[in-house]
Structures are given as C-alpha cells and as structure tokens.
LUMZAMI-733212 format. One record per residue (C-alpha): residue number from 1; x negated, y negated, z negated. Coordinates in Angstrom, 1 decimal. Each point is the difference from the previous one (the first is absolute). Layout:
<pts>
<pt NUM,<X,Y,Z>>
...
</pts>
This chain:
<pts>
<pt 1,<-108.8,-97.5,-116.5>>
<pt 2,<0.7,3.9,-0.7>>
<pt 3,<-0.5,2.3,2.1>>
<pt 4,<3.4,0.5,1.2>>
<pt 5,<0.4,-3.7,0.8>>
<pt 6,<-3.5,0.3,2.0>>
<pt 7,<1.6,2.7,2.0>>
<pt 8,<2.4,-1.8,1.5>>
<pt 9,<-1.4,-3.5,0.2>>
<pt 10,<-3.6,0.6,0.3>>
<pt 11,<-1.2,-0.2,4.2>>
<pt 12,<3.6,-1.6,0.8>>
<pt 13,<0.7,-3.7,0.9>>
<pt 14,<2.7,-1.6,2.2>>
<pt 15,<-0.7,0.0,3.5>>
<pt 16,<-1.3,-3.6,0.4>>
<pt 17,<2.0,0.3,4.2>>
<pt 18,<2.8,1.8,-0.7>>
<pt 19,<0.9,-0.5,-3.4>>
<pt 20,<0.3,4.1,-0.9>>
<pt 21,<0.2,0.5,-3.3>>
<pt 22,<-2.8,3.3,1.2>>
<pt 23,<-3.0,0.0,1.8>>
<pt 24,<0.5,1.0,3.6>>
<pt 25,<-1.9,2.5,1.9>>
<pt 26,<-3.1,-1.7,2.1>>
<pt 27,<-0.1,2.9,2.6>>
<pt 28,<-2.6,-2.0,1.9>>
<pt 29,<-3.6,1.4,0.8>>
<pt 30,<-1.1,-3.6,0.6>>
<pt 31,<0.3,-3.7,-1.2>>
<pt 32,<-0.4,-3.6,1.4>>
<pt 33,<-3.5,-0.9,0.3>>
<pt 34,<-1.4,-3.9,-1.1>>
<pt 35,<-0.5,-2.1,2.7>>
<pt 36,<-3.6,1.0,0.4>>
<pt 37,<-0.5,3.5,-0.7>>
<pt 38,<-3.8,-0.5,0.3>>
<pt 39,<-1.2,0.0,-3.6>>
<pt 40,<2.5,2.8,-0.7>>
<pt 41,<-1.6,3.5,-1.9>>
<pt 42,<2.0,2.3,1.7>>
<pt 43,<-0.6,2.5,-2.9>>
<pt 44,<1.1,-2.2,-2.6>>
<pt 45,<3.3,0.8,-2.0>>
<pt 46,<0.5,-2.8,-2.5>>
<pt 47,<2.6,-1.4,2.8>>
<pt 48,<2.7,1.3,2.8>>
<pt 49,<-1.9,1.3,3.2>>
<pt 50,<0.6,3.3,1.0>>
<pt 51,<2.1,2.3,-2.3>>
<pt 52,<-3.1,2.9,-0.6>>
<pt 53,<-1.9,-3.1,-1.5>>
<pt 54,<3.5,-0.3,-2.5>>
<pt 55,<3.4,-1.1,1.2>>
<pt 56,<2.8,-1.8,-2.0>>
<pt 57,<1.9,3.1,-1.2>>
<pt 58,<-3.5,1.6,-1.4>>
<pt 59,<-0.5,-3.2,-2.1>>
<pt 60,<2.8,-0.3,-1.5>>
<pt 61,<-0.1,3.6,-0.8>>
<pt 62,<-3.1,-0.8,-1.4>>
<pt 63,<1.3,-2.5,-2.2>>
<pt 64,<2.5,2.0,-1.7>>
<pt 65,<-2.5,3.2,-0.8>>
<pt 66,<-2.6,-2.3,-1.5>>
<pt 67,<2.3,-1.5,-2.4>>
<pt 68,<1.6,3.1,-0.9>>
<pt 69,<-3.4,1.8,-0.4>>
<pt 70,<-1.2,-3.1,-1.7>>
<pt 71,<-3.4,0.0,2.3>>
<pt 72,<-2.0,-3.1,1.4>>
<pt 73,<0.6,1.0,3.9>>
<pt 74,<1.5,2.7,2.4>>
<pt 75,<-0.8,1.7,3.1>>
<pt 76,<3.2,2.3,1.7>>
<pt 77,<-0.8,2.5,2.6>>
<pt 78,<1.3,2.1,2.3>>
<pt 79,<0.6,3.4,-2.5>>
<pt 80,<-1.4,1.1,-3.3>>
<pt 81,<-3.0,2.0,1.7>>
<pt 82,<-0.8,-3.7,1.4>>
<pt 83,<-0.4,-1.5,-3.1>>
<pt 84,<-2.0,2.6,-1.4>>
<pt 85,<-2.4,0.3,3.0>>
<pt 86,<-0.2,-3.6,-0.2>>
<pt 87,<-1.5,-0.5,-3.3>>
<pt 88,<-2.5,3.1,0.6>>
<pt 89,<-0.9,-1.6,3.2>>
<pt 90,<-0.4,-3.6,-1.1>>
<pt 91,<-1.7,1.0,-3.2>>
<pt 92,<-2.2,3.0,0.7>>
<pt 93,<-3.4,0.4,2.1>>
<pt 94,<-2.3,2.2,0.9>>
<pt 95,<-1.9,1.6,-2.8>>
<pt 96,<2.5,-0.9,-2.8>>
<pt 97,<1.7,2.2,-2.3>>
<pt 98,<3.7,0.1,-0.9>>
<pt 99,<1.4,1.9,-3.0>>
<pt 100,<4.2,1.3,0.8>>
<pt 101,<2.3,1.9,-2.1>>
<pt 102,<0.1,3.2,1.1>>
<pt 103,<3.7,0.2,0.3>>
<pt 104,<1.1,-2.5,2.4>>
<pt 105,<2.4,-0.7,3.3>>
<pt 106,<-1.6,2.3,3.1>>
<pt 107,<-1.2,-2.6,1.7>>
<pt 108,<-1.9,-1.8,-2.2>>
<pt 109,<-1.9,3.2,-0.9>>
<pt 110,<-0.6,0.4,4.1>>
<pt 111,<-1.5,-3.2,0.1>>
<pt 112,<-1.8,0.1,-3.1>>
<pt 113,<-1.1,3.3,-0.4>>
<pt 114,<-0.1,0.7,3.9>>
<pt 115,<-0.4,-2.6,2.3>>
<pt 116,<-1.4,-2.9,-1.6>>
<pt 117,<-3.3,2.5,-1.1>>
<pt 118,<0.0,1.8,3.4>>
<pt 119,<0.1,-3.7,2.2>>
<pt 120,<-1.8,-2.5,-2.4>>
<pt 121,<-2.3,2.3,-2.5>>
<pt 122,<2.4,-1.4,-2.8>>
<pt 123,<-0.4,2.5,-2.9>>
<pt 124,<2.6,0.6,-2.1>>
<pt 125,<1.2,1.9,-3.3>>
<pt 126,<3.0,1.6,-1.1>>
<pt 127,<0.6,-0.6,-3.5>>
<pt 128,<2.9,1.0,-2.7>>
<pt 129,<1.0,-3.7,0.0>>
<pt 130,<2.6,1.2,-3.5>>
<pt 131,<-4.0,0.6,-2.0>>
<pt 132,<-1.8,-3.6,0.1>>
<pt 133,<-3.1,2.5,-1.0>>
<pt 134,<0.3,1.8,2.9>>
<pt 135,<0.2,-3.3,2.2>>
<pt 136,<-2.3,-2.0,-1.7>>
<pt 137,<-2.5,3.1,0.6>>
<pt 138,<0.6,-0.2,3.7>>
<pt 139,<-1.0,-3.4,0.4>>
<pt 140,<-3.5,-0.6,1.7>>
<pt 141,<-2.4,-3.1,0.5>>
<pt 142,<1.8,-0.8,3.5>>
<pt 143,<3.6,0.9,-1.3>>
<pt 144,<2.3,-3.3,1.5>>
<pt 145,<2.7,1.5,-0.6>>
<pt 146,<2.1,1.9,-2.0>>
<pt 147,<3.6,1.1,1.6>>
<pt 148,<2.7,1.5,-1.6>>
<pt 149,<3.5,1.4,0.0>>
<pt 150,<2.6,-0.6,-3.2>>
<pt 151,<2.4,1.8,-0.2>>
<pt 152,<-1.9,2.4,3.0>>
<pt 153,<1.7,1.4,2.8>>
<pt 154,<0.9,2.8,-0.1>>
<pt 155,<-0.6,0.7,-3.9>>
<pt 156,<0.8,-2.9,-1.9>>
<pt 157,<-3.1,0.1,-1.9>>
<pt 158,<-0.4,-3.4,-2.1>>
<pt 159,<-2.8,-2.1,-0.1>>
<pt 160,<-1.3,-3.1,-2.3>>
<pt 161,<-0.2,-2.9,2.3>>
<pt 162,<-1.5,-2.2,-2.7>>
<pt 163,<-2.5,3.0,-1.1>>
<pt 164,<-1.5,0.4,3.5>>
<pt 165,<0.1,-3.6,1.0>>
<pt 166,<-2.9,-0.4,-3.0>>
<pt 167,<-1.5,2.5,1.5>>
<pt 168,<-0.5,-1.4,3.7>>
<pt 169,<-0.6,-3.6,-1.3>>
<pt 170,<-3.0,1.3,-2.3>>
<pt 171,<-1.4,1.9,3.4>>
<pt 172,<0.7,-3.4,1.9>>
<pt 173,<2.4,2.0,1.9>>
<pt 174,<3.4,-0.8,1.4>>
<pt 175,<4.0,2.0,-1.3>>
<pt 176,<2.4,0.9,2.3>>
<pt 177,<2.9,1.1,-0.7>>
<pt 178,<3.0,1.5,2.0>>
<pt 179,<2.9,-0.9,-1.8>>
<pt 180,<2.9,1.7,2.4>>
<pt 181,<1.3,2.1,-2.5>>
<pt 182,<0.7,-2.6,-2.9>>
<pt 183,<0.6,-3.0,2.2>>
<pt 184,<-0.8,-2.9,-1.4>>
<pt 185,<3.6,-0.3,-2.0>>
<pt 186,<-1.6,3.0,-3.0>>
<pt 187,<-3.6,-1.0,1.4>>
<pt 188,<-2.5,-2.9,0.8>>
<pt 189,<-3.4,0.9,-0.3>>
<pt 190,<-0.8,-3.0,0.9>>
<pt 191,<0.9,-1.1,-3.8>>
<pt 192,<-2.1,3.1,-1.1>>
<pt 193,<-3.4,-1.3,1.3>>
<pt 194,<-0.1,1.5,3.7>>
<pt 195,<-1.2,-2.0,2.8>>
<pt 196,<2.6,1.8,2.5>>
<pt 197,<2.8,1.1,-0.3>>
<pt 198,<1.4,2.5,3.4>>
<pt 199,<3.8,0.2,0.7>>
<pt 200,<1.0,2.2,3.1>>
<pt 201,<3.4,-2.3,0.2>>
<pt 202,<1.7,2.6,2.1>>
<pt 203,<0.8,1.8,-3.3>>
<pt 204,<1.9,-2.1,-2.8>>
<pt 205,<-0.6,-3.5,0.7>>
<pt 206,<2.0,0.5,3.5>>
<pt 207,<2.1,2.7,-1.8>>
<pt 208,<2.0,0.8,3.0>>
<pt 209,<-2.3,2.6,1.7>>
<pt 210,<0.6,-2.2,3.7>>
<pt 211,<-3.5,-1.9,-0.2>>
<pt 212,<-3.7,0.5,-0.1>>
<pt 213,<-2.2,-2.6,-1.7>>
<pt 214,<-3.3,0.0,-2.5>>
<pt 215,<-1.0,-2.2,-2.4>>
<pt 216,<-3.5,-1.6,-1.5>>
<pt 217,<0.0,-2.2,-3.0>>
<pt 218,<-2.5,-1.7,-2.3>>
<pt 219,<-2.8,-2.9,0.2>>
<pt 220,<0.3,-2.2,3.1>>
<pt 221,<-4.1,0.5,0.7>>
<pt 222,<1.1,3.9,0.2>>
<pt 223,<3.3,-0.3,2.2>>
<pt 224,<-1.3,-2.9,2.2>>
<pt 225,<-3.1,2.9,1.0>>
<pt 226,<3.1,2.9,-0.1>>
<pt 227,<2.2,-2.4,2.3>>
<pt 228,<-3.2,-1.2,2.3>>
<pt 229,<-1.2,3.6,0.9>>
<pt 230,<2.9,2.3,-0.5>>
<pt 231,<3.0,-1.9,1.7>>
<pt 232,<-1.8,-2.3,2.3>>
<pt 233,<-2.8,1.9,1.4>>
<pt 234,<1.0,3.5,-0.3>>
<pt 235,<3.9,-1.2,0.7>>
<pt 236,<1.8,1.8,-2.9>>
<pt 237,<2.8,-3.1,0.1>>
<pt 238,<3.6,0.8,-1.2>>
<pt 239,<2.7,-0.6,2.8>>
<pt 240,<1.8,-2.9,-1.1>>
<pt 241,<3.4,1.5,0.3>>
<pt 242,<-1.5,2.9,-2.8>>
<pt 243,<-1.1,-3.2,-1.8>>
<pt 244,<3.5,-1.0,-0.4>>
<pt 245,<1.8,3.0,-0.9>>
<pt 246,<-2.6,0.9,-2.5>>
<pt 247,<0.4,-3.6,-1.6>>
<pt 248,<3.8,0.7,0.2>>
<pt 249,<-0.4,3.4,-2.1>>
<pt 250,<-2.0,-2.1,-2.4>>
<pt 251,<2.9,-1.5,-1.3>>
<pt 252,<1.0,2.7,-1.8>>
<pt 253,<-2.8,1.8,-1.2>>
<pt 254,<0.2,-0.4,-3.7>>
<pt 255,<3.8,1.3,0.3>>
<pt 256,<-1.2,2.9,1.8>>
<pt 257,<-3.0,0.4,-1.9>>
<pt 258,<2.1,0.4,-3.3>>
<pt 259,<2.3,2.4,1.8>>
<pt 260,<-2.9,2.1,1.5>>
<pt 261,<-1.7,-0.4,-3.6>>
<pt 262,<3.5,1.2,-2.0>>
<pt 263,<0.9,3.2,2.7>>
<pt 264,<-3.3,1.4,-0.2>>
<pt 265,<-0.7,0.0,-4.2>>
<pt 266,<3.9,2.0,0.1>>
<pt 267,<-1.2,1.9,3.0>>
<pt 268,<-3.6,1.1,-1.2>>
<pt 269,<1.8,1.1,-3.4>>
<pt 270,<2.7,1.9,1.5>>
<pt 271,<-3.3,2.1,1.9>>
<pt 272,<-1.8,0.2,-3.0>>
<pt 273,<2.5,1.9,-2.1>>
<pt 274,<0.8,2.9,2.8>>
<pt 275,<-1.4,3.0,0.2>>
<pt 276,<-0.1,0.2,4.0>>
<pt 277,<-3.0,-3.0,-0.6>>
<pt 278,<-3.9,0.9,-0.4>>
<pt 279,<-0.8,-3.3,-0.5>>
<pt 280,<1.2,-4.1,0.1>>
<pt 281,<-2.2,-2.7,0.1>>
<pt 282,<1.2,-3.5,-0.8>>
<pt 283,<-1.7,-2.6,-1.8>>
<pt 284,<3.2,-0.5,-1.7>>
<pt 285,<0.2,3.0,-2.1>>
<pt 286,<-1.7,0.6,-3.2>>
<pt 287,<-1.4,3.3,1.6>>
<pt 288,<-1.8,-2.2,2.5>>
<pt 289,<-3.9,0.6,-0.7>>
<pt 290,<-0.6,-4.2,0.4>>
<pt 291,<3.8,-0.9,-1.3>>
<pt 292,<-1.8,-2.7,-2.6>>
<pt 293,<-2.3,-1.3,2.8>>
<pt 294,<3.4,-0.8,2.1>>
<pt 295,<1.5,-1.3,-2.8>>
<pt 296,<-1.9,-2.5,-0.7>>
<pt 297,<-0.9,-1.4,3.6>>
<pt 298,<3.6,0.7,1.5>>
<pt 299,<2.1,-2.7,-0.9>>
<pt 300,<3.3,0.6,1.1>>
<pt 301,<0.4,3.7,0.6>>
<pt 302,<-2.3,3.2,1.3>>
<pt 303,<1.5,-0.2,4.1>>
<pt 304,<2.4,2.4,1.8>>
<pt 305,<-2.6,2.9,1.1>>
<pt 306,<-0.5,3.3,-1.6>>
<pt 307,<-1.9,2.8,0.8>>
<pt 308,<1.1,3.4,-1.5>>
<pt 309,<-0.3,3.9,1.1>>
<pt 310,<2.2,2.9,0.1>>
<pt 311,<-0.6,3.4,-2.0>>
<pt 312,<0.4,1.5,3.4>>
<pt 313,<-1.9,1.2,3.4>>
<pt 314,<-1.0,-2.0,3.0>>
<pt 315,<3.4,0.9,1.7>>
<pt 316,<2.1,-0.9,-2.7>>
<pt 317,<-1.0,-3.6,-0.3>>
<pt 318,<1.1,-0.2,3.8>>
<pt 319,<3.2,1.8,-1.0>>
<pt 320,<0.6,-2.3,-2.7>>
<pt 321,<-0.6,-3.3,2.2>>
<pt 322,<2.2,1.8,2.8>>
<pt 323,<3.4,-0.6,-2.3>>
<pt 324,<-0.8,-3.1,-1.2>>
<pt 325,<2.9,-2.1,1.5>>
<pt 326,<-0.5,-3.7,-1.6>>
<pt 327,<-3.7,0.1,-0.1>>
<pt 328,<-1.7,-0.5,3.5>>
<pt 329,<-3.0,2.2,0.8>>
<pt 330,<-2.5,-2.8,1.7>>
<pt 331,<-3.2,-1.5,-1.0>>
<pt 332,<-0.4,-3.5,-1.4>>
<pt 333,<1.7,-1.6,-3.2>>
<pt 334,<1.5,-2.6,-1.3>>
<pt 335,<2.9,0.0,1.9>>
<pt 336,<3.6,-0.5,-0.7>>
<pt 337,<0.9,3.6,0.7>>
<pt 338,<-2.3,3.0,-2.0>>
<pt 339,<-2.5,1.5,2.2>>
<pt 340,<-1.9,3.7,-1.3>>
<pt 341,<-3.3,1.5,1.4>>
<pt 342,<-1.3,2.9,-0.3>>
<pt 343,<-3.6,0.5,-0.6>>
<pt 344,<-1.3,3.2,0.9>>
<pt 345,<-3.1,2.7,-1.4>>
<pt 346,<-1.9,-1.2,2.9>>
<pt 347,<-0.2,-3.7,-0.9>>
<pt 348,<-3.7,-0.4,1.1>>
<pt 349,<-0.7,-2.6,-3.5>>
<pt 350,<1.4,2.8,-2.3>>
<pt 351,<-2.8,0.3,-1.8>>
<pt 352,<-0.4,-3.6,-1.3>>
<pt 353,<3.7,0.6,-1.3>>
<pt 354,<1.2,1.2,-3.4>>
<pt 355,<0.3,3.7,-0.4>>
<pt 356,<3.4,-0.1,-0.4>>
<pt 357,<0.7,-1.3,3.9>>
<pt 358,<-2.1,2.9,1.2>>
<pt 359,<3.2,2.2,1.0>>
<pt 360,<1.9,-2.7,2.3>>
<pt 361,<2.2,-2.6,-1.6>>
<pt 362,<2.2,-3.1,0.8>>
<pt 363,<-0.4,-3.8,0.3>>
<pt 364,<3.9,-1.4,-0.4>>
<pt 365,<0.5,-3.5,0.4>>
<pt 366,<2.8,-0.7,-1.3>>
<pt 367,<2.5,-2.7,1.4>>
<pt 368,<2.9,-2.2,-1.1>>
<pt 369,<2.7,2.5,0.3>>
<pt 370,<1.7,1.2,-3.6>>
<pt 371,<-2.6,2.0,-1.8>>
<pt 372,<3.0,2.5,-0.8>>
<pt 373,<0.7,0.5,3.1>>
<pt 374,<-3.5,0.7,0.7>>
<pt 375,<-0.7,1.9,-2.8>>
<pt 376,<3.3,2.4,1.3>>
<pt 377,<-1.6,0.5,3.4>>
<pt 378,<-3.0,1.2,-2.0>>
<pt 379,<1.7,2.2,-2.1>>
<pt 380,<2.1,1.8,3.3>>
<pt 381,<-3.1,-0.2,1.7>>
<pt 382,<-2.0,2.4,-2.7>>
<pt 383,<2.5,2.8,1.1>>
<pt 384,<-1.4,0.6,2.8>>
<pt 385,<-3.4,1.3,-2.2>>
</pts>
C-alpha cells in the first residue's frame, strides 16, 4: 500500500465488541490477569498488564508509525525528549563515546553534551554532522554511537544519512537519527541505512499542537532494549488518551505534510528576495549550502520550517514578531497554525552555529493556513523595522 493508504488504515481494525469502525480509547491503567498470575513477569510488555508496560492505544499507534516509517518495531513514549533519552540510556554505558551533530534540539545537547558526561563518564563529541570528514574524524575506538539531527533544529543544516550510517557501521557503532523535522512522509532513514530513527510525535505526526508523544523506530533487538528500560523501568509511557489523538492526527499527515512542504518553499522564497532579510535557510532553496544532499534523501518535499534573520537590531526582530497578526509567537512546530521564535545573541550554542545566525534570527514553522495570507502578514509585519 502507499503511504497515504497506510495513514489511514495502518494501526486501525474494527472493534472486535462494539463493532466501531475506530479503535476506542482503553483509558485503563490495568487489565484482567490469567487465572494464576504466579508465573507472570510483571515487567514484561509483549501482552496487556498495566498500561506503563504498553496499553492498547500505544500499540496500535505503534502499528501505524512502523508501517509508515517502514521499520521492523516501535516503541512510543511519553514526549520527544523521552524517546531520545531512551535510546541514550538503553544504548550508552559508562566509559563509551558518542559522536552528535553539533546543531541539535536543546535537550538532546543537555543530555548529551551535559548530563549524560557529568552522571555516567559518557564522553562525547560535537561534530559538523553536514562534513562526513569532520565526523568520521571524531569517531574513537569506543564510539557506539553516532547521533544526529537532519534537517537540525534550529538551522536546518542537512546531513547524509546514508554517508554517516557507513561510517558508524565500519566503527561497529550504532545511527540515530531524529527525524522530527522531515517526518517520515519526505523522510525514512530507516530506508537510508540507520538503525533508529527518533520522532518527537508532538510536532507533525499529531499535527494539531494538543498532544505530547515520542517515537523510536528500527531493529526489534534495539527497540525491545529501548522499550524494556526506557518505558518500563524508567516509566516514560505515553497516556493512552495522547496515544489516540496522536494516532487520530496520523491520518492526515501526508496531506498536511504536502501543505506544510508547499507554504514553506513560497514562503522561504518570498524572504529570500527582500531586503529587510540577512539570511534564509531552507533546504529547499538552491542557496541552501546542503540543497543536493536534501534533494536526494527527501522524498516528497523539504518540511514547513525555516530559519531566516533580519538586517536589523535585537529590538527590531521583537518589533517585527509584535505585528505579526496570523503567525503565533510560541515554541514548537508542526502545527496547523504558524508559530515564530526568536533566537537571541545570547543563545549559549552560538558558536557551533553558522556565522550568519550570530546576530539573532528566526525559526518559523509554518502551518496550513494560505501561504499568501502568510506571506502578507510578513510583509505588514516588516513595517514595523
């Protein structure tokens, strides 16, 4: 089946009671035990026993983002952070070495570059994950894994899945790769030769900015260690009623996608021809420094975030956000509306960033409203510069 067919009918059955064309919330924390519980591991999660060991709603849910991401097994959590901490934790020890793009989501460079090395004595590198040289230099005897962004938050840099996964396979090392960004509609990098692929679902895959939920896909022997240690003994579990709306928003991801995908090339073109704009970065445009890269691992489109900066001072970006009247000023992405933040001088990873996002600059997500109508809210916006 396509992709768009898997959307919708992937994860879904009739409700074998009630005959519901949907599958029904399971709001329960706990289910019917056999007649003698004895022999029962009560850590075990290949069955239903108590919803942090996986519920109904989470396995369906997990159905459907296998088959669209085209992986062997999935693990959902409780937020995007919980997915990422949950392959670090499950596949990281004391002593080993991790190599990590150095332009990623906040919180995986805390744990990373922060807590993981200050609890554990896990050493690890920050690498320009866009130069295989660079990350193929980084790499050291006890490397086990090699973690990276594509497209990066916040700067959209582009890396070569396929490129780097030769590279951690040759050092018998492990690819992760967070994949929030694309979503797996323009991206799988499963397909590419990663063992993991990361989605923080509360972004596109729920698409409607009212539910929290992460994602780990790849290998079963990976997810079944990801699903053991990160959702049933450190409790990371989705809620089931998240589950559900998340596998609701599911449905139409690949028509969002394409929408998200179409605003944000007319958007990031519009920005790139004013004069009021410093910079855009998009993998989209020809200008982009990795544009071929994207192009050929992208398949349907280049997603609906851009990062660009204003030819203006500090204050003047906030005067600028401060008229915007369609565009929300909020963090996250990936939402039907468009949300903008504003990244200051004082971001504390500055300096692994390109020069050009040195003086403050934007991330816009942009959402499913008309991209003329967003593009005019820009354009009555930059009068206020």
């Amino acid at each position: 089946m396509k992709f768009a067919t898997r959307s919708v009918h992937a994860g879904n059955a009739i409700d074998r009671e009630t005959g519901a064309i949907r599958r029904p919330i399971t709001m329960a924390n706990s289910y019917e035990l056999p007649y003698d519980p004895s022999g029962v591991n009560w850590s075990a999660s290949d069955g239903s026993l108590y919803t942090r060991n996986g519920g109904a709603n989470q396995r369906y849910l997990q159905d459907k983002l296998k088959s669209l991401e085209g992986a062997e097994d999935c693990v959902v959590l409780a937020s995007g952070v919980a997915a990422l901490s949950g392959v670090f934790f499950a596949l990281l020890r004391s002593g080993d070495h991790a190599v990590v793009s150095d332009s990623t989501y906040i919180a995986a460079y805390r744990l990373l570059h922060e807590l993981l090395p200050g609890k554990y004595g896990i050493k690890t590198t920050l690498a320009d994950s866009t130069d295989t040289e660079t990350v193929k230099a980084a790499v050291r005897p006890n490397t086990k894994l090699i973690h990276i962004e594509t497209p990066a938050n916040p700067t959209l840099k582009v890396s070569d899945i396929a490129l780097i996964a030769e590279i951690a396979h040759g050092a018998g090392a492990l690819l992760s790769v967070d994949n929030t960004f694309a979503s797996p509609y323009n991206q799988r990098p499963s397909e590419l030769g990663a063992d993991l692929s990361v989605e923080s679902l509360t972004k596109y895959i729920n698409g409607h900015g009212d539910a929290m939920g992460g994602a780990v896909l790849g290998r079963k022997s990976l997810i079944d260690k990801i699903r053991a240690e990160a959702m049933v003994n450190l409790g990371g579990a989705i809620s089931p009623f998240n589950a559900w709306l998340i596998m609701r928003g599911a449905v139409t991801l690949p028509l969002r996608m394409k929408q998200h995908n179409e605003g944000a090339m007319r958007v990031a073109g519009f920005l790139e021809d004013r004069k009021e704009v410093r910079f855009v970065r998009y993998p989209g445009l020809p200008s982009h420094p990795e544009h071929e890269t994207a192009k050929r691992q992208m398949e349907n489109g280049f997603g609906g975030v851009i990062a660009f900066g204003l030819a203006a001072d500090h204050d003047a970006h906030n005067r600028f956000v401060s008229r915007l009247k369609i565009i929300t000023s909020a963090v996250s992405l990936g939402h039907d509306e468009s949300l903008i933040v504003f990244l200051g001088e004082n971001d504390e990873r500055q300096h692994l960033y390109p020069e050009a996002f040195h003086g403050g600059f934007f991330r816009l997500s942009v959402g499913l409203e008309d991209a003329e109508d967003i593009i005019e809210d820009i354009k009555q916006a930059f009068s206020a510069l």
